[in-house]
C-alpha positions in Angstrom: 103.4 179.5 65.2 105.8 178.3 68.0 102.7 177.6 71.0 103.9 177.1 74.4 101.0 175.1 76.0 101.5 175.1 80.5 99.6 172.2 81.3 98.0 170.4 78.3 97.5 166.9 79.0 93.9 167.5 81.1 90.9 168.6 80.0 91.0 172.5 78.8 94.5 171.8 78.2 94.4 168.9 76.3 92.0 170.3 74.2 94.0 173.3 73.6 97.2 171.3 72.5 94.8 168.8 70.5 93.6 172.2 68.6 97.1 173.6 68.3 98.4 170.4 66.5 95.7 170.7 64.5 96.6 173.9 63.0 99.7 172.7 62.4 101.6 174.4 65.2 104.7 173.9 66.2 103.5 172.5 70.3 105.7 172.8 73.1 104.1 171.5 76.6 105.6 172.3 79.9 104.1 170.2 83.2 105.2 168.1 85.5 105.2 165.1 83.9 102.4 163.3 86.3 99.1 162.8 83.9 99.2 162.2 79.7 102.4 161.0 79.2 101.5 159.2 76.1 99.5 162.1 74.3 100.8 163.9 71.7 103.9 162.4 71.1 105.0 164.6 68.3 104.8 167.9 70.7 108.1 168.8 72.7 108.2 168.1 76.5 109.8 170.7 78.9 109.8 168.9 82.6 109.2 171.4 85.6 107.3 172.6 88.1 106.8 176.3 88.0 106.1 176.7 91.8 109.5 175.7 92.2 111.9 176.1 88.6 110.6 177.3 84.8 114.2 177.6 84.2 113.3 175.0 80.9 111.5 178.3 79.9 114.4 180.8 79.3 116.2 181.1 76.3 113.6 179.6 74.3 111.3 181.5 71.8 107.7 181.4 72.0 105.2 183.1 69.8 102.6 182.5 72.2 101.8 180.9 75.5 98.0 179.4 76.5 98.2 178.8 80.5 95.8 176.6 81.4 96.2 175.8 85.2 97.2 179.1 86.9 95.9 179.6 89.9 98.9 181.2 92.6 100.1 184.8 91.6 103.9 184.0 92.1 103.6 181.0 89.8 102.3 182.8 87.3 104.5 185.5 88.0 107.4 183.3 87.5 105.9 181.5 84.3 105.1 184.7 82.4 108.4 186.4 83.3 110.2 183.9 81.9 108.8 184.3 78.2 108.9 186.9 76.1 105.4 186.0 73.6 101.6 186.9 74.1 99.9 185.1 76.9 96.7 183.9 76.8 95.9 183.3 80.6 92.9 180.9 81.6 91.2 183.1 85.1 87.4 182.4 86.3 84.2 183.8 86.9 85.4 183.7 90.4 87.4 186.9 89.6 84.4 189.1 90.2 83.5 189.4 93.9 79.8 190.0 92.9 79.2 186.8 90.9 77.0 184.6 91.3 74.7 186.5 93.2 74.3 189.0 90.6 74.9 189.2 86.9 77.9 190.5 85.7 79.6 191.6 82.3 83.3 192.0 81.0 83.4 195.7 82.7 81.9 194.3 85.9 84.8 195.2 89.1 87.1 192.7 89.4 88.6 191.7 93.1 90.6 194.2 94.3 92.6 192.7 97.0 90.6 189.9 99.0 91.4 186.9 101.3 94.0 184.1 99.7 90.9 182.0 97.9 90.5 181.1 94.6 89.0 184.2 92.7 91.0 186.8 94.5 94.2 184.5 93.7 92.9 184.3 90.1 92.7 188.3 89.7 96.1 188.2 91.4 97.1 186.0 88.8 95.9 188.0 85.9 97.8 191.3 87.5 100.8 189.4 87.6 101.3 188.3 83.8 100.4 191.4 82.7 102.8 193.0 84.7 105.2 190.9 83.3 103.8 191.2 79.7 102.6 194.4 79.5 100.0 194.9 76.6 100.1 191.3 75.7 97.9 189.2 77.9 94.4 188.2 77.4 92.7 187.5 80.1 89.8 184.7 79.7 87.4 184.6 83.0 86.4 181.3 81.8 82.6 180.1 83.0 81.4 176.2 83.4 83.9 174.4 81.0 82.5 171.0 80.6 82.8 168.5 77.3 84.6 165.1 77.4 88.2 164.4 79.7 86.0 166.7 82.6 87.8 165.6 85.2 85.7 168.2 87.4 82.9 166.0 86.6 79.7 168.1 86.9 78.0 167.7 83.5 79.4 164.0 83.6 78.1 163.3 86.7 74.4 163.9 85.5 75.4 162.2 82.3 76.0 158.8 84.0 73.6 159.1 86.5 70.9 159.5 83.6 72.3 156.6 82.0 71.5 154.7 85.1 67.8 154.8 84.3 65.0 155.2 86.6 63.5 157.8 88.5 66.4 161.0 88.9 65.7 163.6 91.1 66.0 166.8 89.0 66.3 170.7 90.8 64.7 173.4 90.4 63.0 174.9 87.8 63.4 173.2 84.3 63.1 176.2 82.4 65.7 178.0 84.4 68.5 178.9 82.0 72.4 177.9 81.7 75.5 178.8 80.1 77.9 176.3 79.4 81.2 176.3 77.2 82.5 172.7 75.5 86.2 172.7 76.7 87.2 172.5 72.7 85.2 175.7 72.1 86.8 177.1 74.4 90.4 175.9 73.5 90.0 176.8 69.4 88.9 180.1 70.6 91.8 180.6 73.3 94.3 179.7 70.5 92.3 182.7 68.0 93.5 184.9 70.5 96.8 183.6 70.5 97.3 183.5 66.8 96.2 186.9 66.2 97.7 188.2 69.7 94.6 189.7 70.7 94.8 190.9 74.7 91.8 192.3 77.2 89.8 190.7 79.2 87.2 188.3 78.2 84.3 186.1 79.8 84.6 182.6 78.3 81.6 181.2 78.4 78.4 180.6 76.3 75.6 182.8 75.3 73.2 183.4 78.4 70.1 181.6 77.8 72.2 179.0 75.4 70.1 176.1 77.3 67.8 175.3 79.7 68.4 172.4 83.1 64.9 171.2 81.6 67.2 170.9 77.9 70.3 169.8 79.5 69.6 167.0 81.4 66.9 166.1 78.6 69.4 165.7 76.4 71.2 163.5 78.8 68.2 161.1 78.3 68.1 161.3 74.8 71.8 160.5 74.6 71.8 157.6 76.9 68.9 155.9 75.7 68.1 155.3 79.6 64.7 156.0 79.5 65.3 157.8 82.8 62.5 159.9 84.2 63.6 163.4 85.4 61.4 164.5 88.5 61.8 168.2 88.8 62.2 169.4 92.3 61.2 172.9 93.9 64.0 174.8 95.3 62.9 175.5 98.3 61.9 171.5 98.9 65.5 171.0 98.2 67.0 173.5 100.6 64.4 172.5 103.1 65.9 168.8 103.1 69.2 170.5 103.1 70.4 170.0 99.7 74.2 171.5 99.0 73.6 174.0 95.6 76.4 172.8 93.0 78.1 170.5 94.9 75.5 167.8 96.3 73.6 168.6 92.8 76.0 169.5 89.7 74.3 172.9 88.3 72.1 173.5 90.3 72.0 177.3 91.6 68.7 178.3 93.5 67.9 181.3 91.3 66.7 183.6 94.7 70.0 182.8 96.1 72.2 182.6 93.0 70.8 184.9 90.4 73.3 186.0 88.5 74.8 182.5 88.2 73.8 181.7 84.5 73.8 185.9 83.9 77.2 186.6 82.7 78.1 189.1 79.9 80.0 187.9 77.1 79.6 190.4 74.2 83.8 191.8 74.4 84.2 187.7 73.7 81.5 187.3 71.3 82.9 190.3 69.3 86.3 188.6 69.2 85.2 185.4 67.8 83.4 183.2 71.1 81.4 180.5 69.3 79.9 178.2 71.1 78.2 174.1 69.5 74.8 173.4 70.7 74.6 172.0 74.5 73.1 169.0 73.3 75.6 168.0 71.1 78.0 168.6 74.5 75.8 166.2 76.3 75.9 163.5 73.3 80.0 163.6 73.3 80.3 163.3 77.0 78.0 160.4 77.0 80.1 158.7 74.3 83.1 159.3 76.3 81.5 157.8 79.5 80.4 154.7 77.5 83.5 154.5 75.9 85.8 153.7 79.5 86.6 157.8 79.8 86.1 157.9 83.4 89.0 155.7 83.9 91.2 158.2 82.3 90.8 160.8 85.6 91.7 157.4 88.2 94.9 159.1 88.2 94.3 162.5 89.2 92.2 164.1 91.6 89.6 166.8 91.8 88.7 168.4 95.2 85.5 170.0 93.6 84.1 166.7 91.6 80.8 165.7 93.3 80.2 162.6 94.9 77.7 159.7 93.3 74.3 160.1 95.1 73.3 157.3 97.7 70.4 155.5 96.3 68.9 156.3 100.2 69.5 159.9 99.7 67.9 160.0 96.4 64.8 158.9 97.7 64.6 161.1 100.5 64.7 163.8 97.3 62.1 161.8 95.3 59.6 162.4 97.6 59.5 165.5 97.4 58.8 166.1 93.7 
């Protein structure tokens, strides 16, 4: 198949066109030429930024299109109207209004409307390609996407600051359960849908109760060798020293706050192939990606969301409260 890949040198998307090539696809990639200029040399390279021209998109033929980094309607608007293939189109949790308080499935309502933010926008987003594309989009609200190039840097961040040894202040409840998807579960899956031009809309994420934080960040210590010791944490001691949920501590979602957070429905997914690889064996790879120098590879691009390393001061402000 002819696979039109928009983004595809960071993270989800990399993983996508890494997959594509493996199928022996014919890859085309179409960014702006700022990260991965030296992957995959053997796909084509279409130059352009859609916010402004996708004029390197018409007249060409597509089978299908995996876009990885939509996130403004009329871009995506502009992208999907200027190809004439299936469209798988990458959306968020965020697209339901009463996530993450509550659990949601596939048939949960969707924003309708909404203030310019990020999960309005992405519903926005998905309304525009499939006007464009009637009948042929598939929509994946994608959940916490982590593996190794996670620029984002949530499940890394734990990662390394396991590796670190000593005493790590851990939240919550250990037993409290998570769903994850490894960004190349994800990508083989995204490009199923493309091969067999499946549409709807799908949650892309794991299984709920997949893992445990207790698991997780166990793992961690397995995988670094640290010898760290995790020192589990109440939520309400962390909220009374004024912890930040998710970004001061990656994952962590106080479940009397944030109860639906690891609850989402994925059964219209599962049915149409959604596997996802043990969480531990997630941990393992990001951890050999950390050891190996991958952290170096995001010094070139930026993340507003990716949490900031811990002060050693404010860490023991947390310690004693375990």
């Amino acid at each position: 198949m002819r696979i039109l890949v928009i983004g595809g040198t960071v993270f989800l998307g990399r993983h996508v066109a890494e997959a594509a090539l493996t199928r022996g696809h014919e890859l085309t990639l179409f960014t702006r030429g700022i990260h991965g200029a030296e992957l995959f040399p053997e796909a084509e390279r279409l130059r352009g930024d859609r916010t402004q021209d996708v004029s390197a998109l018409r007249g060409r033929t597509f089978d299908a299109v995996i876009d990885t980094c939509g996130y403004k309607p009329a871009d995506v608007a502009a992208s999907a109207g200027a190809v004439d293939a299936h469209y798988v189109f990458v959306s968020s949790i965020n697209a339901y209004p009463g996530w993450p308080a509550e659990p949601v499935d596939e048939d949960a309502p969707a924003w309708d409307g909404g203030p310019e933010e990020y999960g309005p926008d992405k519903v926005r987003c998905e309304l525009a390609a499939e006007a464009a594309l009637p009948g042929r989009v598939a929509v994946v609200r994608a959940g916490l996407i982590v593996g190794p190039h996670d620029g984002v840097f949530r499940l890394p961040w734990w990662v390394r600051r396991i590796a670190a040894g000593g005493d790590v202040p851990a939240p919550g409840d250990p037993a409290r359960a998570l769903q994850i998807i490894d960004a190349r579960d994800l990508a083989a899956w995204m490009l199923g849908l493309a091969e067999r031009r499946i549409a709807g809309t799908f949650n892309g994420t794991g299984p709920a109760g997949m893992t445990t934080m207790g698991d997780l960040l166990g793992a961690a210590v397995d995988a670094t060798g640290s010898g760290a010791r995790l020192r589990w944490i109440p939520d309400a001691a962390l909220r009374s020293a004024g912890a930040e949920p998710w970004t001061e501590l990656p994952l962590w979602a106080p479940e009397d706050e944030m109860a639906g957070t690891w609850l989402v429905g994925t059964e219209r997914a599962r049915a149409a192939g959604l596997r996802c690889r043990p969480a531990a064996e997630t941990v393992a790879d990001v951890a050999a990606w950390l050891r190996d120098g991958g952290e170096a590879e995001l010094s070139d691009w930026g993340s507003h969301a990716r949490p900031a390393p811990m002060s050693a001061e404010r860490e023991a402000e947390l310690l004693a409260l375990a």
